[in-house]
C-alpha positions in Angstrom: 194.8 -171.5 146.7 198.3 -172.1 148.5 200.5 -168.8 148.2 204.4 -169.5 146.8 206.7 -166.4 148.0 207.0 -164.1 144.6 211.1 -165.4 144.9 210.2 -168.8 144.2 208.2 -168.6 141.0 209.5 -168.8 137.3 208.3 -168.7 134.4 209.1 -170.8 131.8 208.6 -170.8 127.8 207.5 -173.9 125.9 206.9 -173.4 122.5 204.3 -170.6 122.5 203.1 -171.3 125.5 203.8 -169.7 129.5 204.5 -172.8 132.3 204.6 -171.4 136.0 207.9 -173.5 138.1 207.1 -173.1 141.6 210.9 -173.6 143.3 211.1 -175.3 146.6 213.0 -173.7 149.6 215.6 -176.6 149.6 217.3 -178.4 147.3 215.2 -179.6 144.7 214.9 -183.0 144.2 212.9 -183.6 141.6 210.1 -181.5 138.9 206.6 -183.1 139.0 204.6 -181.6 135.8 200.7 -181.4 136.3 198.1 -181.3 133.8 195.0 -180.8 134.1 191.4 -181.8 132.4 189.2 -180.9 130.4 187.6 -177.5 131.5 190.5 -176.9 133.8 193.8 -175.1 134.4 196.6 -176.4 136.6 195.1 -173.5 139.4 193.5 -177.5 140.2 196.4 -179.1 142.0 197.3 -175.4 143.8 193.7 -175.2 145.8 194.0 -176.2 149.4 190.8 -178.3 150.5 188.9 -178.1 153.3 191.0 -181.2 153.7 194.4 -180.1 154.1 196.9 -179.0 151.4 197.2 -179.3 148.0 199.1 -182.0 146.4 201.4 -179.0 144.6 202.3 -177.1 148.0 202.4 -181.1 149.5 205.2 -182.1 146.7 206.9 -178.4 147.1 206.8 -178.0 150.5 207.6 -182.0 152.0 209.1 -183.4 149.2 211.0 -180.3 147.9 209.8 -180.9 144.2 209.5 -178.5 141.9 206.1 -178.0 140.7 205.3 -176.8 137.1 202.1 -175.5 136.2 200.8 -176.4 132.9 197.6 -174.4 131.3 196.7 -176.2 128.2 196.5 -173.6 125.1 193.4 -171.3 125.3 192.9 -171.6 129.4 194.3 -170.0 132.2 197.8 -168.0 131.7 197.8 -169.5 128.1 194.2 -168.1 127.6 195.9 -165.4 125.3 197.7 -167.9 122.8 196.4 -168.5 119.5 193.6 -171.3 119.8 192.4 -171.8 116.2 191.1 -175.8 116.1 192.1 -177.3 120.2 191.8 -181.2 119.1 193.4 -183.7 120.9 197.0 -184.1 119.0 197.0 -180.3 118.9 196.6 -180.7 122.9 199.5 -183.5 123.2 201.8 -181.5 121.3 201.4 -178.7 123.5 201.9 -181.5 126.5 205.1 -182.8 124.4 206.3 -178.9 124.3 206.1 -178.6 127.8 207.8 -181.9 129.2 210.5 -181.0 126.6 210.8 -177.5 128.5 210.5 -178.6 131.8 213.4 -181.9 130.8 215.7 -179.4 129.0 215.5 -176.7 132.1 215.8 -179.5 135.0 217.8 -181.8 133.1 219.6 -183.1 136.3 216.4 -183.9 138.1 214.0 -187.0 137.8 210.8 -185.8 135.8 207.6 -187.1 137.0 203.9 -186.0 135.6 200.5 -185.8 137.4 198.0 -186.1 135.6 193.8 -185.6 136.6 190.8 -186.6 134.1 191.6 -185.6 130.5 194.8 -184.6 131.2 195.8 -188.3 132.2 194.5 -189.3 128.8 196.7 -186.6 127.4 199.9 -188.4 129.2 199.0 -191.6 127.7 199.5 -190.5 124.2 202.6 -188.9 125.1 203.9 -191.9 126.1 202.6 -193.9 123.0 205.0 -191.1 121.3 208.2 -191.8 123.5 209.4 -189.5 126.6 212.6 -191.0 128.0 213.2 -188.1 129.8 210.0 -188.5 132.0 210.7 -191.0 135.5 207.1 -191.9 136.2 203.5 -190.9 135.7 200.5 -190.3 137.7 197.1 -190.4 136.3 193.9 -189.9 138.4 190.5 -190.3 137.0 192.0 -190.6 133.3 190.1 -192.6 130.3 192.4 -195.0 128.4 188.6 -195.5 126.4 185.0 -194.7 126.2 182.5 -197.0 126.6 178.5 -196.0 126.4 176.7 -194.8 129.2 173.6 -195.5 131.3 171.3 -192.7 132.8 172.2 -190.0 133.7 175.0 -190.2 130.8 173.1 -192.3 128.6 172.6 -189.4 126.2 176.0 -188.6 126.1 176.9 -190.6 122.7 174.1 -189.4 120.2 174.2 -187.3 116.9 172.2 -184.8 118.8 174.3 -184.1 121.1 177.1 -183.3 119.3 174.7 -181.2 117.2 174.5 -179.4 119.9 177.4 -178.4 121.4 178.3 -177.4 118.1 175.5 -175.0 118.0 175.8 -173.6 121.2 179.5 -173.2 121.0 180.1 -169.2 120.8 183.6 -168.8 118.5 184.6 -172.2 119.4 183.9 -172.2 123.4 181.5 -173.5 125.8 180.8 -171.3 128.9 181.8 -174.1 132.0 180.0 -173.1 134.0 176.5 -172.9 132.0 177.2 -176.3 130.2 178.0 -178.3 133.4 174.4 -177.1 134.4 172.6 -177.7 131.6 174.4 -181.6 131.6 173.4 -181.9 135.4 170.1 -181.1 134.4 169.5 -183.2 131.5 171.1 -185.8 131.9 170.3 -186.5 135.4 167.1 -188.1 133.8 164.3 -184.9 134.1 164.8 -184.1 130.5 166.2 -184.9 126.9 168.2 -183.0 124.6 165.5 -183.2 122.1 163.1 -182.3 124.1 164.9 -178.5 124.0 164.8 -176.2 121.4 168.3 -174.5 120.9 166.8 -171.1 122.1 166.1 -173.2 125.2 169.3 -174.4 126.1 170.8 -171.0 124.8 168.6 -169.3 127.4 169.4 -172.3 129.5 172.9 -171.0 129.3 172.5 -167.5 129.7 170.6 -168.3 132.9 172.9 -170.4 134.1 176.0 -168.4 133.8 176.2 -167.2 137.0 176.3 -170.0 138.5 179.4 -169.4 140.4 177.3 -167.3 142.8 175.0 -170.5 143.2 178.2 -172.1 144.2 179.3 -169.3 146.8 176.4 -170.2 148.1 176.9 -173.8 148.1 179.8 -173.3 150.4 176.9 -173.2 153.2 174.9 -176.2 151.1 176.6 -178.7 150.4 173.5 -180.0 148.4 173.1 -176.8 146.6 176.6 -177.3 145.3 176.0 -181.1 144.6 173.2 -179.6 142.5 174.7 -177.3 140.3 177.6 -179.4 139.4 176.4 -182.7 139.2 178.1 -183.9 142.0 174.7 -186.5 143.0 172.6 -185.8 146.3 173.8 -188.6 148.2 176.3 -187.2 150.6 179.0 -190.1 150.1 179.2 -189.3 146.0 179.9 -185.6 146.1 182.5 -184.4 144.9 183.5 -182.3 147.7 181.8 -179.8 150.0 180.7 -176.3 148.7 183.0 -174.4 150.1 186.0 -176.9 148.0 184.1 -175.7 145.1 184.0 -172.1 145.6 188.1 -172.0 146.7 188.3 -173.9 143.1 186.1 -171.0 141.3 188.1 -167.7 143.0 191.1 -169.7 141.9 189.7 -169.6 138.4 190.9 -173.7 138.3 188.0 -174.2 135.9 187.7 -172.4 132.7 186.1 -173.2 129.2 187.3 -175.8 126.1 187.7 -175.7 122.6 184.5 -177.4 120.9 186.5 -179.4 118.4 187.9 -181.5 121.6 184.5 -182.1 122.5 183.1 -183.2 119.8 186.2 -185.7 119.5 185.4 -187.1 122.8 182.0 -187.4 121.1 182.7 -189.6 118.1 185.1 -191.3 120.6 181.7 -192.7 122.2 180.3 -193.4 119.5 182.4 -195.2 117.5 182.6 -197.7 120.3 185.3 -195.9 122.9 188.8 -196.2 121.1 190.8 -193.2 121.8 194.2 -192.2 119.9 195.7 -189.7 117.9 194.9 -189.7 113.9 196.4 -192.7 112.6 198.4 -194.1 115.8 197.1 -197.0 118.1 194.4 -196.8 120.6 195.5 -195.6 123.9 194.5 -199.3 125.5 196.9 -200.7 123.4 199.8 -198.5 123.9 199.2 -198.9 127.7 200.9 -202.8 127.0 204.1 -200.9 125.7 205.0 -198.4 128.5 208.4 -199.0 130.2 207.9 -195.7 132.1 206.3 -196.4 135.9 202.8 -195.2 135.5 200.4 -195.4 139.0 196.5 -195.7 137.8 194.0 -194.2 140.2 190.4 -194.3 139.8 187.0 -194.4 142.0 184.3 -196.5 141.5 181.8 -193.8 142.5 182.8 -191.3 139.4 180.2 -189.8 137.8 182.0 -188.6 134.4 185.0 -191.6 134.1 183.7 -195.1 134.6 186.1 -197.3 136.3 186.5 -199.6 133.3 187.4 -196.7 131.5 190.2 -196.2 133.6 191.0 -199.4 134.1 191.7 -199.7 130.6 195.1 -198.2 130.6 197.0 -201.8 131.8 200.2 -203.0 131.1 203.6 -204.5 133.2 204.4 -200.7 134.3 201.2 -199.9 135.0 199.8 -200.1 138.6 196.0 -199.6 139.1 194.6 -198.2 142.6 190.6 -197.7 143.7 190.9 -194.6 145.9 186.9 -194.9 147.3 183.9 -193.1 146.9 184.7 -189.7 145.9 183.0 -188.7 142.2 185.4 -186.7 139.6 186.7 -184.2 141.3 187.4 -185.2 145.0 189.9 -187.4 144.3 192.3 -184.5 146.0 189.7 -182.7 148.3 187.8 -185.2 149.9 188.9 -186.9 153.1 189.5 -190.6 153.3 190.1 -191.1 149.4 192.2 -188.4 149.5 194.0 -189.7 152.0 194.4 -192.7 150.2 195.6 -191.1 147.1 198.3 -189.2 149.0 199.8 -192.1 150.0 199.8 -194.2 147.0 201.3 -191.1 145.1 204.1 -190.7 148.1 205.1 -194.6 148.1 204.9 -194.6 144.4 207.6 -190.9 144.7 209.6 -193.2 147.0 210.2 -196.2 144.8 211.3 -193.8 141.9 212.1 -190.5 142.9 
């Protein structure tokens, strides 16, 4: 993880909730607010890849931003605050407490946010609620929509399934780690959900949850990594390498998730994909209302968001960008699409910073 001299952090209260302002050395010219996804804290944008450096310590350091951290309540800094029921409006109003923070503080300085997997979905909602205060938006990997999956997700969507992550949720959480396994594993097509007993998968995830040492040692194999996070064993659709993964793990970027969100995302899928906040429009139809600049990026080799998914979120703001072959999560760690994303995101800074 990039270091930020002890002088140039802050913290920052929003609501309940902590936010970490890394300060640039110069004069800052604008705040860039990440949000992370599902399972993950904003320690995700801070990890330098084997690939160069991150996108927070590339936006600090180049383009003098400051960088806000954001850990969505229950994960990372904010793994303290009271949790209760984590659904998604309870996780946009924590996003609308934080922008609100991070506008009122920096009220001078354009406000842009970033974005990856389910934390882009979390931005589109926002803006279905109205942020004048934000410049421009940057989602990568983000769901406007569900739609139902073939093998190895084809078993995604079922009534058992959510039966069972409700079962093997311990006081509302799912151990990351453990669960990513035991999806690799059955859904890569060498079992069923029904074909385990819940003592199974609950051994399953007790076996399974050290899997981080796996990963350590995946840092030497890259398919031993691919393996145990369900990053596929061709070469061109991982992720990125092992030793990506393990800088992600010491940085605790991935954490665990409140089982109420999940089983949203659930009956998401299986009502047929529309996803929006109780009683508000679906998140593919607000996308034709946004005024605020909004760059789209998406892979057509992701194994968890399918490009149509993505591709959902389209309107006259909206600009929608493939990236190339580089799964979920090595969108900023794996060279070539990286590179691309990089300078989509710094052309896109340009034309409205």
């Amino acid at each position: 993880m990039s270091r930020t001299p002890a002088g140039n952090l802050r913290t920052l209260r929003a609501s309940d909730l902590d936010l970490e302002l890394e300060l640039p050395s110069a004069t800052p010219r604008a705040v860039a607010l990440f949000v992370p996804g599902l399972f993950a804290t904003s320690h995700f944008f801070r990890v330098d890849a084997v690939a160069g450096r991150s996108i927070a310590r590339i936006l600090r350091e180049d383009r003098h931003f400051i960088v806000a951290h954001y850990d969505p309540r229950g994960l990372g800094r904010n793994r303290a605050r009271r949790h209760g029921h984590i659904d998604f409006a309870a996780r946009v109003a924590d996003l609308r407490a934080a922008v609100a923070a991070v506008s009122s503080a920096h009220a001078g300085l354009p406000l842009f946010l970033l974005g990856h997997s389910f934390g882009g979905t979390t931005i589109y909602a926002l803006l279905g609620l109205g942020v004048a205060s934000v410049r421009g938006v940057i989602t990568v990997g983000s769901p406007a929509r569900l739609v139902p999956r073939r093998p190895p997700w084809e078993k995604l969507f079922t009534p058992a399934t959510a039966q069972l992550v409700e079962q093997v949720a311990r006081a509302d959480w799912v151990d990351l780690a453990a669960f990513s396994f035991v999806q690799n594993r059955i859904y890569s097509g060498s079992g069923n959900w029904r074909s385990l007993s819940l003592g199974a998968v609950r051994c399953l995830l007790r076996a399974t949850a050290h899997c981080r040492v796996a990963a350590a040692l995946g840092a030497r194999s890259g398919m031993l990594a691919s393996m145990v996070f369900r990053t596929g064993p061709r070469a061109e659709d991982r992720d990125f390498t092992g030793r990506d993964l393990q800088a992600l793990l010491r940085a605790r970027a991935l954490e665990r998730e409140s089982a109420p969100l999940l089983q949203q995302l659930l009956a998401w899928g299986q009502r047929g994909g529309a996803i929006a906040l109780p009683q508000g429009p679906s998140l593919a139809a607000i996308s034709t209302r946004v005024t605020i600049p909004t760059l789209v990026a998406f892979s057509p080799a992701d194994d968890m968001v399918r490009p149509e998914e993505v591709c959902a979120f389209d309107g006259p703001a909206v600009a929608t960008i493939e990236v190339g072959r580089c799964g979920h999560g090595g969108f900023f760690f794996k060279p070539g699409p990286r590179d691309v994303l990089l300078a989509n995101i710094e052309s896109f800074l340009d034309d409205h910073a």
